[in-house]
C-alpha positions as CSV (number, residue, x, y, z in Angstrom):
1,X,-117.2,-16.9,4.4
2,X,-119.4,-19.3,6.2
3,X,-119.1,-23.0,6.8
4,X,-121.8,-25.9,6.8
5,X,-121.3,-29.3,8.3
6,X,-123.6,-32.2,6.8
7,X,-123.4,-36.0,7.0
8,X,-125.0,-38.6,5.1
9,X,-125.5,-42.4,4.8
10,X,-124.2,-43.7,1.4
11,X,-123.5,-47.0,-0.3
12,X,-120.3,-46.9,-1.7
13,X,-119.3,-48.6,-4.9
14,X,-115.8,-48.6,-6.9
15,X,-116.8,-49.0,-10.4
16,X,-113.1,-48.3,-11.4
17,X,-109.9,-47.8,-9.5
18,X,-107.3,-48.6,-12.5
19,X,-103.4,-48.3,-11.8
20,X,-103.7,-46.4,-8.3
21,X,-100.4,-45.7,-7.0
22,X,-100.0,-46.8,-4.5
23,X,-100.1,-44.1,-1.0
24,X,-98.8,-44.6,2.5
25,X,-101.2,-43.9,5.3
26,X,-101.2,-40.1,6.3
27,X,-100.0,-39.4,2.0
28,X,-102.1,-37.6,-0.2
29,X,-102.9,-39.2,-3.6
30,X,-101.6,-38.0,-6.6
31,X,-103.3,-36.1,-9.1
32,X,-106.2,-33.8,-9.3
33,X,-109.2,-35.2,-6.9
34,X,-112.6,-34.5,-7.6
35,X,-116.0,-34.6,-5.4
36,X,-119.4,-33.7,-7.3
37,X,-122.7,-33.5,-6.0
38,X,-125.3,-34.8,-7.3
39,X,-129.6,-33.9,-7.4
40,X,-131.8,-35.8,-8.7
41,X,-134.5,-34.5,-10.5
42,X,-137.8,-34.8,-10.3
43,X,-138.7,-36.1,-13.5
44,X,-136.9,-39.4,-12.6
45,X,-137.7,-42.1,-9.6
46,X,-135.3,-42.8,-7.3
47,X,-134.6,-46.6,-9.2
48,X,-134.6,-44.7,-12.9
49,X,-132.1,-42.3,-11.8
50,X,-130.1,-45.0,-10.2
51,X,-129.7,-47.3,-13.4
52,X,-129.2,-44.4,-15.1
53,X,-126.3,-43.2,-13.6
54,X,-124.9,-46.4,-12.1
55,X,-125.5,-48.7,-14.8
56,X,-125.2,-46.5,-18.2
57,X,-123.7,-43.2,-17.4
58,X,-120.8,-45.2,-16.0
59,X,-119.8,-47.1,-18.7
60,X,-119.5,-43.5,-20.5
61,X,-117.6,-41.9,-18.0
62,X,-114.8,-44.4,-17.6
63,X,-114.6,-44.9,-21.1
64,X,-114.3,-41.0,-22.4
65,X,-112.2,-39.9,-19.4
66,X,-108.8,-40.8,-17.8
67,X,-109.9,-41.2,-14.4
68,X,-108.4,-44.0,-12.8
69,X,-110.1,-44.1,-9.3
70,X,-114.0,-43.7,-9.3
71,X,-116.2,-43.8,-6.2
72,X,-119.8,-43.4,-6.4
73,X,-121.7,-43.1,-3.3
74,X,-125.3,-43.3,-3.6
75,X,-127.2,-41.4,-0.8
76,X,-129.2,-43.4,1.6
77,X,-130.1,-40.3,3.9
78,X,-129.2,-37.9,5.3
79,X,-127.7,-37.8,9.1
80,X,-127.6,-34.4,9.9
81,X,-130.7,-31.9,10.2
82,X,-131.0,-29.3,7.4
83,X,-128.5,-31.3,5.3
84,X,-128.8,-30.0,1.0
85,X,-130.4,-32.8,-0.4
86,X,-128.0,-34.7,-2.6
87,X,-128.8,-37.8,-3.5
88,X,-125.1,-38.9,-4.2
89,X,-121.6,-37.8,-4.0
90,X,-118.8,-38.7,-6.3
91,X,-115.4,-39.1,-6.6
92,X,-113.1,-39.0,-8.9
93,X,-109.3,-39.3,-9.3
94,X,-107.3,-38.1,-12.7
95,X,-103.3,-37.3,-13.6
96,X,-102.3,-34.3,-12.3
97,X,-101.7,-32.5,-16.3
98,X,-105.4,-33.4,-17.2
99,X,-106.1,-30.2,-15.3
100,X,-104.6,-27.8,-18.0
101,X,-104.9,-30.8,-20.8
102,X,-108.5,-30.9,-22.1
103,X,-107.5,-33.6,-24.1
104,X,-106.2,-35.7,-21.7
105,X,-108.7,-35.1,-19.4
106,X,-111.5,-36.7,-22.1
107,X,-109.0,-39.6,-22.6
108,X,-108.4,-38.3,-26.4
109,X,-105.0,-37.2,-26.5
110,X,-103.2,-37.0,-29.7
111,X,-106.8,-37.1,-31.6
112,X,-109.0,-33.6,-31.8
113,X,-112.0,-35.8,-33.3
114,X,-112.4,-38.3,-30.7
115,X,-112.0,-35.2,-28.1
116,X,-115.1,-34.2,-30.0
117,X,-116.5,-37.4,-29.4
118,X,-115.8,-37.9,-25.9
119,X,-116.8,-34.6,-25.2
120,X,-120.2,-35.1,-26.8
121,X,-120.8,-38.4,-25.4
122,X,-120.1,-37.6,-21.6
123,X,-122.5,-34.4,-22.1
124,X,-125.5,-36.5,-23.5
125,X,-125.5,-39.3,-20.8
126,X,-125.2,-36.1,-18.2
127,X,-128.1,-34.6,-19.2
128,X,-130.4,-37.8,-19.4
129,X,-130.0,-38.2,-15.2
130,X,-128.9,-34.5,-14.0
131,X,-129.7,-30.8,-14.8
132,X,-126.5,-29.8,-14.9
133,X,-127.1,-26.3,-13.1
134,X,-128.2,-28.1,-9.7
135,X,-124.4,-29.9,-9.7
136,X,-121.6,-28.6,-7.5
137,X,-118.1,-29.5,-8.5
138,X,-115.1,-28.8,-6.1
139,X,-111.1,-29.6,-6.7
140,X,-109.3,-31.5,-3.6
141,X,-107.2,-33.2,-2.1
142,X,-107.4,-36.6,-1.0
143,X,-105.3,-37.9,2.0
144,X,-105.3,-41.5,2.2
145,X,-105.9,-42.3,6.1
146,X,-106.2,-46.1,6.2
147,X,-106.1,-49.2,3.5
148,X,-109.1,-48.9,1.4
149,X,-111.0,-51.5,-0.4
150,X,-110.6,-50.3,-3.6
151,X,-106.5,-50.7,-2.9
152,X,-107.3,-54.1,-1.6
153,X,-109.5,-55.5,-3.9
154,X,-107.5,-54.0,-6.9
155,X,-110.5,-51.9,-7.7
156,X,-112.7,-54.7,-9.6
157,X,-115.5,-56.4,-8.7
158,X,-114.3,-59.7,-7.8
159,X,-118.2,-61.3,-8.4
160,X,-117.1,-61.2,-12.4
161,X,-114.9,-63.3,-14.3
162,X,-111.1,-62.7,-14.8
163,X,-110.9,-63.0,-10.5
164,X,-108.3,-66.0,-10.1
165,X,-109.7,-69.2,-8.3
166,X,-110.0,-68.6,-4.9
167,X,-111.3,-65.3,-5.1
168,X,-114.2,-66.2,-7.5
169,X,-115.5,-69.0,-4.7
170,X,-114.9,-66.1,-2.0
171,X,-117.2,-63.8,-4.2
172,X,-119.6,-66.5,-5.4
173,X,-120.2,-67.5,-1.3
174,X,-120.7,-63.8,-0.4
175,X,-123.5,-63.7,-3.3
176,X,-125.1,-66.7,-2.0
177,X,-125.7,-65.8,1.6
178,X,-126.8,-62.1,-0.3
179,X,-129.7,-64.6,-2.3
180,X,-130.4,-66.8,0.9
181,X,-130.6,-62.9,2.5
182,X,-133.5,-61.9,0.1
183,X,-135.3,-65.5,0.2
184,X,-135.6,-65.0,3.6
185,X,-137.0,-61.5,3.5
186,X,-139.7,-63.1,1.1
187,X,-140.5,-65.9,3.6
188,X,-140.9,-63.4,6.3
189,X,-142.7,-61.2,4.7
190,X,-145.5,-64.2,3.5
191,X,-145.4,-66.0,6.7
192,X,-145.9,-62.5,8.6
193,X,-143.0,-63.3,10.9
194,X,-142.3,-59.9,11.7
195,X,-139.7,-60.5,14.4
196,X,-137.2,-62.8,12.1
197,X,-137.9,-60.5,9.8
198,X,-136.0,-57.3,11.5
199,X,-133.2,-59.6,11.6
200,X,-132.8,-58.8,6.9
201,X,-132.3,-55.1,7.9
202,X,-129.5,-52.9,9.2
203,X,-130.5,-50.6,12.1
204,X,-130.4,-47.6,9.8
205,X,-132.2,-49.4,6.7
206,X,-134.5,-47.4,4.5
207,X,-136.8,-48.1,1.7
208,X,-138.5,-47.1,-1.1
209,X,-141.6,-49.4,-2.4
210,X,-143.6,-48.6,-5.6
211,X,-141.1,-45.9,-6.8
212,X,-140.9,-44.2,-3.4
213,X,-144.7,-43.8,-2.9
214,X,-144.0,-45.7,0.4
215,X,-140.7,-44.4,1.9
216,X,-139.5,-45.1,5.6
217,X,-136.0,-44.9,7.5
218,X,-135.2,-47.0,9.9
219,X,-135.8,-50.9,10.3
220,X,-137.8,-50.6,13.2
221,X,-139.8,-48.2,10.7
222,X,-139.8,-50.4,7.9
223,X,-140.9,-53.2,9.7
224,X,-144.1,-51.5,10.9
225,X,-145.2,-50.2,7.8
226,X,-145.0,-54.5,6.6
227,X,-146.5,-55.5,9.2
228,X,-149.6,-53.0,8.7
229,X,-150.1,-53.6,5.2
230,X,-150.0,-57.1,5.7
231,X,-150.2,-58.7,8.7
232,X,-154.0,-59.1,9.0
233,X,-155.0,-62.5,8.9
234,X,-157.7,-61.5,6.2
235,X,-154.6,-60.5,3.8
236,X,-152.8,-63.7,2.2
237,X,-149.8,-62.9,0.0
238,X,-147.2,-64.3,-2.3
239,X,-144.0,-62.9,-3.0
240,X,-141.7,-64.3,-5.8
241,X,-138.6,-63.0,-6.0
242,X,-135.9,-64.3,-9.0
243,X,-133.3,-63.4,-11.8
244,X,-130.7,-61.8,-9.2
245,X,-128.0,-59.4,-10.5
246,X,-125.7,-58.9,-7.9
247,X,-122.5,-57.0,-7.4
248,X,-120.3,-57.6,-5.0
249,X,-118.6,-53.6,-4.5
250,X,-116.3,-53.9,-1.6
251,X,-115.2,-56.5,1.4
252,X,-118.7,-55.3,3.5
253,X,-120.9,-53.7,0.6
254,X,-123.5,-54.8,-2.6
255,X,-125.7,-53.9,-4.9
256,X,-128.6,-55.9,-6.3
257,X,-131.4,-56.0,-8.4
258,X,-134.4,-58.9,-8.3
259,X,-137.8,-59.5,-9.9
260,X,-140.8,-59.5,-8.2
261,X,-144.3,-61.8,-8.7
262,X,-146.7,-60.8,-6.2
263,X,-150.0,-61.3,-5.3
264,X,-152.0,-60.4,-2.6
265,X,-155.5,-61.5,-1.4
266,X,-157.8,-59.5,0.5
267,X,-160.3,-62.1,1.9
268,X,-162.3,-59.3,4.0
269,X,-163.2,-57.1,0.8
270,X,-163.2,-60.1,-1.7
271,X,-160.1,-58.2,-3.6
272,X,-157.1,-59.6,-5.4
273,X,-153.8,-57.6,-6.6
274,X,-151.2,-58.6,-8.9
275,X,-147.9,-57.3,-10.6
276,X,-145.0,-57.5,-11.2
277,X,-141.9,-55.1,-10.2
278,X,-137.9,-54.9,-10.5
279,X,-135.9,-54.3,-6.8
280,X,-133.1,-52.7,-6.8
281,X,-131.0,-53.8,-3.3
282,X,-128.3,-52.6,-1.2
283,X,-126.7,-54.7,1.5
284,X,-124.1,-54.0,4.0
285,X,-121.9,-56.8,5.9
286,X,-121.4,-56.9,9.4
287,X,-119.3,-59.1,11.6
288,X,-120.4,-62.7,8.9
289,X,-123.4,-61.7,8.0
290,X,-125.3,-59.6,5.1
291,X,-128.0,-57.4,6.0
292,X,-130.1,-54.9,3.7
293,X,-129.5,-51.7,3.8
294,X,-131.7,-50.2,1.2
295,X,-134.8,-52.0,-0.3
296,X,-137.2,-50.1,-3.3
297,X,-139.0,-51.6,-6.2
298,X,-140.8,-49.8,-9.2
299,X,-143.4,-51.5,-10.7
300,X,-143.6,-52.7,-14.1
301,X,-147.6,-53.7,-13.9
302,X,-149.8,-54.0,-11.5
303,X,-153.8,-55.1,-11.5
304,X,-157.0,-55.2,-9.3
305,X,-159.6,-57.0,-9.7
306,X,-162.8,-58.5,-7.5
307,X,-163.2,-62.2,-6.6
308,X,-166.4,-61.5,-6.6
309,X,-166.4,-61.0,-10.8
310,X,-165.7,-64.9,-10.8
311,X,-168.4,-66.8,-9.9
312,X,-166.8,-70.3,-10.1
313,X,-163.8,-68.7,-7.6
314,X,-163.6,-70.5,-4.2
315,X,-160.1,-70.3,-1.9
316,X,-160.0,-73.6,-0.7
317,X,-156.8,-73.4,1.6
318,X,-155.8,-70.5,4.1
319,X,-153.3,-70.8,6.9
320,X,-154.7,-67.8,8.7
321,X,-158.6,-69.2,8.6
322,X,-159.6,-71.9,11.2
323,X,-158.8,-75.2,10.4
324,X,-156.5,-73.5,7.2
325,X,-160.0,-74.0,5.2
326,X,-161.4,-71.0,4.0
């Protein structure tokens, strides 16, 4: 028998945490307590397999089985060297009998047909983000060692509707500073001010841009690689960012997803780009204040051409050229 130690960065969510009972510090939850390990496979970007899993798989699995505490922790990296590369762990929570009770377990009892159906549903929407033979599945215990959010919060996500008065403007304030967060990023990122700019990131930040082709760890990291692909004065960009979808999943954590405009001008090669992409955001909250902790787009177009090509074309306003005259 051998043993392994790894550690990993995640962003935890709590899609669901429905009737918990409630545990004592140092108690172990009741019921039968699941962690999975999830790969993800190659035929899927990292943002694919993410809305995959956490924004349609989910619905499936909470509907066709009787969990009622579901933690999803998405993988950010890994902390230890030589660490299996999941790219997220789950957890799940169900009653005790839906061990031996197939039909419980699938949230069917008393009805062999929707068992059927349950079953059947739960294995497609598997399949469409996993190959099931690169999962591990382990039975455990949980011990509950502090108050968790999920407890606290009551295991919802207090951005939505049905939240009671005061909660909603808590929620609706955190989502603000989250969109004044990602403004801010954009400014930067135009303006090239690359010093206010490390203040959007946690320490341990990573990204993904244009479905992982550019990938770093680390804001310091992160930062550089902006600052090289941009911060010429002969490279003038715009950055549009709009349509947030944020989620609010616990006291300190978010998820988020944005659409991007962008365009970028090379002035030393005569060159333009232009597309158009989806972000998909997470964001951590330390002390009062909301910092990203994982940035990645995919791109839903993107073009080149030449200014050249345009004969008419003249740039009659640059902040980086003397003057701000081109």
């Amino acid at each position: 028998m051998t043993s392994r130690l790894a550690g990993y960065l995640v962003a935890e969510s709590v899609p669901l945490a429905r009737d918990v009972p409630p545990v004592p510090p140092g108690a172990r939850l009741p019921g039968l307590y699941t962690v999975a390990f999830l790969e993800r496979p190659e035929r899927l970007s990292r943002e694919q397999w993410l809305s995959l899993w956490q924004e349609e798989h989910t619905r499936v699995a909470t509907e066709t089985q009787s969990t009622f505490l579901y933690i999803q922790n998405a993988v950010v990296r890994a902390l230890t060297p030589g660490a299996p590369p999941w790219a997220a762990i789950v957890e799940e929570a169900f009653p005790t009998a839906a061990a031996t009770d197939p039909a419980l377990f699938f949230n069917a009892s008393g009805s062999p047909e929707k068992l059927k159906e349950n079953r059947s549903r739960m294995l497609a929407s598997c399949t469409r983000f996993l190959d099931l033979d690169r999962i591990e599945s382990h039975p455990m215990s949980c011990y509950v060692l502090r108050d968790p959010d999920w407890k606290r919060s009551g295991g919802e996500n207090f951005a939505h509707a049905g939240v009671p008065g005061a909660g909603r403007e808590a929620a609706q304030r955190e989502i603000e500073a989250i969109k004044r967060l990602k403004y801010r990023y954009a400014r930067c990122l135009d303006l090239k001010l690359w010093e206010e700019m490390r203040s959007c990131f946690t320490e341990d930040a990573a990204c993904a841009y244009d479905s992982g082709k550019y990938s770093f760890s680390g804001r310091e990291q992160i930062v550089d690689f902006l600052r090289s692909a941009l911060g010429s004065s002969p490279r003038i960009s715009c950055h549009h960012v709009h349509q947030p979808e944020i989620d609010l999943t616990g006291r300190s954590t978010a998820v988020g997803i944005w659409a991007l405009e962008d365009l970028v001008i090379d002035t030393a090669v005569e060159l333009v780009v232009r597309g158009a992409a989806y972000y998909r955001d997470e964001y951590a909250k330390g002390g009062n204040e909301w910092k990203i902790r994982f940035t990645g787009y995919e791109r839903t177009f993107e073009e080149v051409f030449s200014r050249a090509d345009i004969a008419s074309l003249r740039l009659t306003a640059n902040r980086w050229s003397p003057g701000g005259k081109s």
